[in-house]
C-alpha positions in Angstrom: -19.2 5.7 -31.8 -15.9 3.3 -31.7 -12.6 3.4 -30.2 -10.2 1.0 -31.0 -8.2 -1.8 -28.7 -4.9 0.9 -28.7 -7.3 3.7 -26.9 -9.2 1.0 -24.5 -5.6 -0.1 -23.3 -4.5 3.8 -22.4 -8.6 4.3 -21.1 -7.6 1.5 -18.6 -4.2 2.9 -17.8 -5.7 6.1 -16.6 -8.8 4.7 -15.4 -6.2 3.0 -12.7 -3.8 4.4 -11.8 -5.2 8.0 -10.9 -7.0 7.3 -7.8 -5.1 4.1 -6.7 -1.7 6.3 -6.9 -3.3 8.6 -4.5 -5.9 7.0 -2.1 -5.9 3.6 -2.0 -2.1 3.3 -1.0 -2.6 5.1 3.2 -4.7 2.2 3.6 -2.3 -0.6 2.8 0.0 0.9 4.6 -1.7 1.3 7.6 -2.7 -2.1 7.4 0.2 -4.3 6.3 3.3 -2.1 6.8 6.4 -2.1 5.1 4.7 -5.1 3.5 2.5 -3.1 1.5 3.9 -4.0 -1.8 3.5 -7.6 -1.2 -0.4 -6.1 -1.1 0.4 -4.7 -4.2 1.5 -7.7 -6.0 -1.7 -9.7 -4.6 -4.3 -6.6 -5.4 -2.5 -6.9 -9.5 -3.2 -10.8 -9.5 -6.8 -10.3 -8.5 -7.4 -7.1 -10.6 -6.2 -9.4 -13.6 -8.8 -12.5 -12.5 -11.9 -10.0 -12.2 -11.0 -8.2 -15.5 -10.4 -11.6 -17.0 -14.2 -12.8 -16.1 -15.5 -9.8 -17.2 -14.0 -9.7 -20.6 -14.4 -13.1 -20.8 -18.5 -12.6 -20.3 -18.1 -9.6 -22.9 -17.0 -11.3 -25.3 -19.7 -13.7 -25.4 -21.7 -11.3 -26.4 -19.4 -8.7 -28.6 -22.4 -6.3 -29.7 -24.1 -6.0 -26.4 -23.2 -4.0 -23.0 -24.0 -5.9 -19.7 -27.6 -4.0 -19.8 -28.7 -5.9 -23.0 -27.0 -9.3 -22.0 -28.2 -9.2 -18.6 -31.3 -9.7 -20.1 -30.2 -11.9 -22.6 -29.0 -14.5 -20.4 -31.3 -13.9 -17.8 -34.7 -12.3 -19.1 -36.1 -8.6 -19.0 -36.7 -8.1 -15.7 -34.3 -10.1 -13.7 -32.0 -8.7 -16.1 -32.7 -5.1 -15.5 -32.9 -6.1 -11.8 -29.3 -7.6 -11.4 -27.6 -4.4 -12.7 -29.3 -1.9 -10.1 -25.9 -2.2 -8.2 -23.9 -1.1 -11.1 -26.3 2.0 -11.9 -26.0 2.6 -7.7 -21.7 2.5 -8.1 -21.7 4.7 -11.2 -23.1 7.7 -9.5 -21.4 6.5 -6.0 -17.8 6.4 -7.9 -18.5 9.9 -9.6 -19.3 11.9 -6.4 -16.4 10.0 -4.3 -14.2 11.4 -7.1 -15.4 14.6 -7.2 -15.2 14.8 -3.6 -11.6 13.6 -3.5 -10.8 16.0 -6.2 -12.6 18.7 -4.5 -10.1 18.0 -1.1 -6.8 17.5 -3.2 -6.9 20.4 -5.1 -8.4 23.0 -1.9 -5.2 21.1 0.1 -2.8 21.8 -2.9 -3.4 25.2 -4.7 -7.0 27.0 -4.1 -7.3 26.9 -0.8 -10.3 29.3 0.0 -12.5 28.4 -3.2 -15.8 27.5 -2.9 -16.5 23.4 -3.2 -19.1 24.5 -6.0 -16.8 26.4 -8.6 -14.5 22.8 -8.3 -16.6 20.1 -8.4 -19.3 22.5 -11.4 -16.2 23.3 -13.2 -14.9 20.0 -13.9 -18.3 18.7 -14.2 -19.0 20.8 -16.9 -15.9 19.9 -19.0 -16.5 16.3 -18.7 -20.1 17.0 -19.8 -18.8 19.0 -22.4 -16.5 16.6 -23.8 -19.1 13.3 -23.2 -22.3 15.3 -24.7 -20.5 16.3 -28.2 -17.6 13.4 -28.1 -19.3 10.4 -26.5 -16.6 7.2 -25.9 -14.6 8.5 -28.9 -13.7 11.6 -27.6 -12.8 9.7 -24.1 -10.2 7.7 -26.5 -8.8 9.8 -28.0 -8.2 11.8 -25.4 -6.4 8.8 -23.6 -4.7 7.8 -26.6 -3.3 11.7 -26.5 -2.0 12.3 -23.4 -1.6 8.1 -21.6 2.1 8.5 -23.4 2.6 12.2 -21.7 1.4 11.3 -18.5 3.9 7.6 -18.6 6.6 9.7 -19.3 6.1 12.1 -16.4 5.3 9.0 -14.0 8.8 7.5 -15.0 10.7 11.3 -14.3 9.0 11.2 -11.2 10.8 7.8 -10.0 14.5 8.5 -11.7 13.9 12.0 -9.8 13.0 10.9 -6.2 15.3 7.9 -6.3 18.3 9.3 -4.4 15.5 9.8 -1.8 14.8 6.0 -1.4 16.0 4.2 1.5 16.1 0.3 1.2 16.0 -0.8 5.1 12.8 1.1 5.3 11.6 -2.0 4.3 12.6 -4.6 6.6 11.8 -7.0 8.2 9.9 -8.6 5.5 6.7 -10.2 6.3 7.6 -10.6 10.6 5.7 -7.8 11.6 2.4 -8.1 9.6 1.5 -11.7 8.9 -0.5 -13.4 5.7 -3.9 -11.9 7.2 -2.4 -8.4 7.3 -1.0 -8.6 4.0 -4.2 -10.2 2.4 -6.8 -7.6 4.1 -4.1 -4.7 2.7 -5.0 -6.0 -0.7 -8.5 -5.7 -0.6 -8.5 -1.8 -1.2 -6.3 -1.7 -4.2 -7.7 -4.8 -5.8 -11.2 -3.5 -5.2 -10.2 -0.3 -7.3 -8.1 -2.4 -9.9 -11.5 -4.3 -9.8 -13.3 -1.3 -11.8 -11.6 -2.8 -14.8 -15.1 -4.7 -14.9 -16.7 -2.1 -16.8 -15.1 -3.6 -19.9 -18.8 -4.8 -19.8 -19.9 -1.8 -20.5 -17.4 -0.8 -23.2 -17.2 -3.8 -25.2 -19.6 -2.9 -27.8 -18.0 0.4 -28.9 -14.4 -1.3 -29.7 -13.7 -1.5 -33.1 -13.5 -5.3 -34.3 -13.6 -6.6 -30.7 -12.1 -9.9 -30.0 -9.3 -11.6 -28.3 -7.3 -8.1 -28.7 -9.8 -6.6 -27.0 -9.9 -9.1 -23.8 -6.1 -8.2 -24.3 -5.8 -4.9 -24.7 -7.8 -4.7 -20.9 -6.0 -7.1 -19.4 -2.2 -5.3 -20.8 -4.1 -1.9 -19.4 -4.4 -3.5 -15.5 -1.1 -5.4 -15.6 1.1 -1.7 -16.5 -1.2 0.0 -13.8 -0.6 -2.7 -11.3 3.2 -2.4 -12.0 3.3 1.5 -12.2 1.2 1.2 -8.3 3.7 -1.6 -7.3 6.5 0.9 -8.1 4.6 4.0 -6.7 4.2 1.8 -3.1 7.9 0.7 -3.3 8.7 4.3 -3.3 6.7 6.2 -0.6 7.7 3.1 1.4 11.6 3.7 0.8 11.0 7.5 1.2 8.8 8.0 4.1 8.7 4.2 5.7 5.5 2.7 6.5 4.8 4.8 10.0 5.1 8.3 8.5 3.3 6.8 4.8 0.5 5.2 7.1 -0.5 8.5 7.9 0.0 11.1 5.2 -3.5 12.0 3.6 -1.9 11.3 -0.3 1.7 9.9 0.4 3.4 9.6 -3.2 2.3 13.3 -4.0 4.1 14.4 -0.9 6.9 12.3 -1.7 7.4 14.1 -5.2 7.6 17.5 -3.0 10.8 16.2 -2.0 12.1 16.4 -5.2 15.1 18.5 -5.3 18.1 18.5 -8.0 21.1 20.1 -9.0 19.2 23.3 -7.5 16.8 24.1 -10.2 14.6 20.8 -10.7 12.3 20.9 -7.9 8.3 21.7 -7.9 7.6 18.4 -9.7 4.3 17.9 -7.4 2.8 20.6 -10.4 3.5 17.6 -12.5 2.1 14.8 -10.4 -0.9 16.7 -9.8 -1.7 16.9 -13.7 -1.4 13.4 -13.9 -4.1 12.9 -11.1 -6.3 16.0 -12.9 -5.7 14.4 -16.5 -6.4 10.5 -15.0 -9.9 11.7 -13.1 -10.9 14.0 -16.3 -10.5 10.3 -18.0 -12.0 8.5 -15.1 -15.1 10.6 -14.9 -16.2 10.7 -18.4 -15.9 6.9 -18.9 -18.2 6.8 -16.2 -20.7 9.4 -16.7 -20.8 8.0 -20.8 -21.3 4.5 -18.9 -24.0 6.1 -16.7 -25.7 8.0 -19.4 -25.9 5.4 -22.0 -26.2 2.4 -19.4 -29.7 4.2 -17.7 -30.7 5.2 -21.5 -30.6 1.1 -22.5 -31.9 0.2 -19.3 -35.4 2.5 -19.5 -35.4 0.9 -23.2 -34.1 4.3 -24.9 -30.9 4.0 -26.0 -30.7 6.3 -28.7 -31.3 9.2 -26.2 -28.6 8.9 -24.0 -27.8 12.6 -24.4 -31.1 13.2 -23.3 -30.0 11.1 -20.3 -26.9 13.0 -19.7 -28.6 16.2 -18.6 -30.1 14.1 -15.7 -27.2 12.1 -14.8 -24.9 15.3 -14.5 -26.8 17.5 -12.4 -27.5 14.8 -9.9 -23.6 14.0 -9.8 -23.2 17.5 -8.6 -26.2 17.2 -6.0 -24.6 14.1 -4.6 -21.0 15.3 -4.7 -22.4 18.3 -2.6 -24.4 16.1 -0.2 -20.9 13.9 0.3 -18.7 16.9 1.1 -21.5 18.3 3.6 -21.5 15.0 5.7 -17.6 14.6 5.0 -17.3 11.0 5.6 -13.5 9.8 5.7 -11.9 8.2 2.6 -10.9 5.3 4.5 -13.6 4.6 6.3 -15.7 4.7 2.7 -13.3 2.3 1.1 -13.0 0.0 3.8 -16.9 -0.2 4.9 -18.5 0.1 1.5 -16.2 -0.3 -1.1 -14.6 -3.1 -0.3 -17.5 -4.7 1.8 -19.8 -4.4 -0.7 -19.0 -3.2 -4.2 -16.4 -5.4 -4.4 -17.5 -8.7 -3.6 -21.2 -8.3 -5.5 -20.5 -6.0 -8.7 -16.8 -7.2 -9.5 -17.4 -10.9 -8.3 -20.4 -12.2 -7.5 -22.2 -10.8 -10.8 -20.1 -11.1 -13.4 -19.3 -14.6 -12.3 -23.1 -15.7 -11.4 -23.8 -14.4 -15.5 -20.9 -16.2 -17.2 -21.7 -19.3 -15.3 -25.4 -19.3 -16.6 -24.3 -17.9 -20.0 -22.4 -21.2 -20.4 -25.0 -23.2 -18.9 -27.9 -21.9 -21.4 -25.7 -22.3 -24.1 -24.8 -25.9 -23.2 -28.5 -26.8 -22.7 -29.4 -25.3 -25.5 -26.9 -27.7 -27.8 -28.3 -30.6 -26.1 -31.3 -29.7 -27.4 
């Protein structure tokens, strides 16, 4: 299986901007106001760093996934121990998105179908397409429709621009402050942060290298430019009282969409992004998942065998969450942030590369 540096850039792309464009951006501006995109600007920087340390730690060790170097640079069983937390996020990120997905789409179109026929249907296509595809499928698929999906993003802002508002805006920085702003960022960076599981990808580009640290890196600076322009909008459109409180803010600011009398309706669009972005989204990580709990129980070659565990238990979970219902913003601010953030996309990746460089400057001392 191999994908090439053209399909990990658009992989990224959607991997982003999906989610981000529709939950991360009521938090920031709850928190920091019309300031938001000054959040924005911050979350891309950081996005960029972590990506940057994890591709940097990839490509130290080209032909292996952070399962098999984790042991590498650490030994067997410290090295199976220090990925638990990654294994523990893949099925945690799965069921949130399903979840979310489940909500959107009840709130949007189908509003009296069950949570089961949702979350089991589009389950069953990303099994589909991971179980007989595997990563290449996932690429091409990206490579496919990334361009469709940019050109219907761009429509979207030439369309809702005689909507904006400018003094919406202001006053810059006065009313929320460096610590606003800075704790604003932590939710988008946090999801920019999932960039990290280049780790996991690494292996299955096509003559990886310095194009492929690039490639990622190119895929989290467009999506932290689109999201910059998506917060800049709902901002000018709704200003950051009403936008602080709408449940997905830039989909309800494409309803307002309304031209020469006969282009309107272009949420149908926005919500095929989203659909297209968490179809992407949620077969990079249940491939990751699969093949990641395959290498870690020392059987790599039967990660299919893997997948028909992993699946079901994505739907048991996604059930459990939508039973106890916990609130989006409560999840990313508590765990996500508190938690996933600073130990898988920091602390980890960081704590490897640092010994990788130290074993490999003892060991040409010796």
């Amino acid at each position: 299986m191999k994908i090439n540096n053209r399909q990990l850039f658009w992989m990224f792309m959607m991997l982003e901007i999906g989610i981000n464009l529709l939950i991360s951006m009521t938090a920031t501006i709850r928190t920091a106001k019309q300031d938001a995109w000054i959040s924005y600007i911050l979350a891309g920087f950081a996005g960029l760093l972590l990506t940057y340390i994890a591709a940097k730690l990839s490509s130290r060790y080209p032909r292996q996934t952070l399962i098999e170097f984790s042991g590498a640079i650490l030994g067997k069983w410290p090295g199976k121990l220090i990925v638990l937390p990654f294994i523990l996020q893949w099925f945690w990120v799965m069921s949130l998105i399903l979840r979310d997905e489940f909500l959107f789409i009840r709130l949007s179109v189908l509003y009296k179908t069950p949570d089961w026929i949702i979350i089991g249907t589009m389950i069953g296509v990303v099994f589909y397409t991971v179980y007989h595809g595997g990563i290449e499928a996932i690429g091409r698929v990206s490579e496919l429709w990334g361009p469709i999906l940019m050109v219907i993003l761009v429509l979207t802002f030439i369309l809702t621009y005689n909507n904006l508002s400018f003094p919406l805006m202001l006053p810059v920085y006065a009313d929320s402050g460096i610590g606003k702003i800075l704790d604003g960022a932590l939710s988008p960076a946090s999801l920019l942060g999932e960039a990290v599981m280049v780790m996991m990808l690494f292996p299955f580009v096509e003559n990886s290298g310095p194009g492929t640290r690039r490639a990622v890196l190119l895929g989290v600076a467009f999506s932290s430019f689109l999201l910059l322009l998506g917060v800049l909008w709902v901002l000018m459109t709704f200003g950051p009282v009403v936008g602080g409180r709408l449940q997905f803010p830039f989909f309800e600011m494409v309803k307002l969409v309304y031209l020469l009398e006969f282009i309107q309706n272009m949420d149908i669009f926005v919500m095929a992004i989203w659909l297209v972005s968490i179809f992407v989204k949620l077969s990079i990580y249940m491939f990751i998942a699969s093949y990641g709990i395959a290498q870690w129980v020392g059987k790599p070659r039967s990660w299919r065998k893997t997948l028909l565990f992993v699946a079901p238990a994505t739907l048991i979970l996604t059930m459990v969450v939508i039973a106890l219902n916990p609130p989006s913003g409560l999840l990313l601010k508590k765990v996500w942030v508190r938690y996933v953030l600073p130990i898988n996309m920091v602390a980890i990746p960081l704590f490897l590369l640092i010994v990788s460089y130290v074993k490999a400057k003892v060991v040409r001392k010796s």
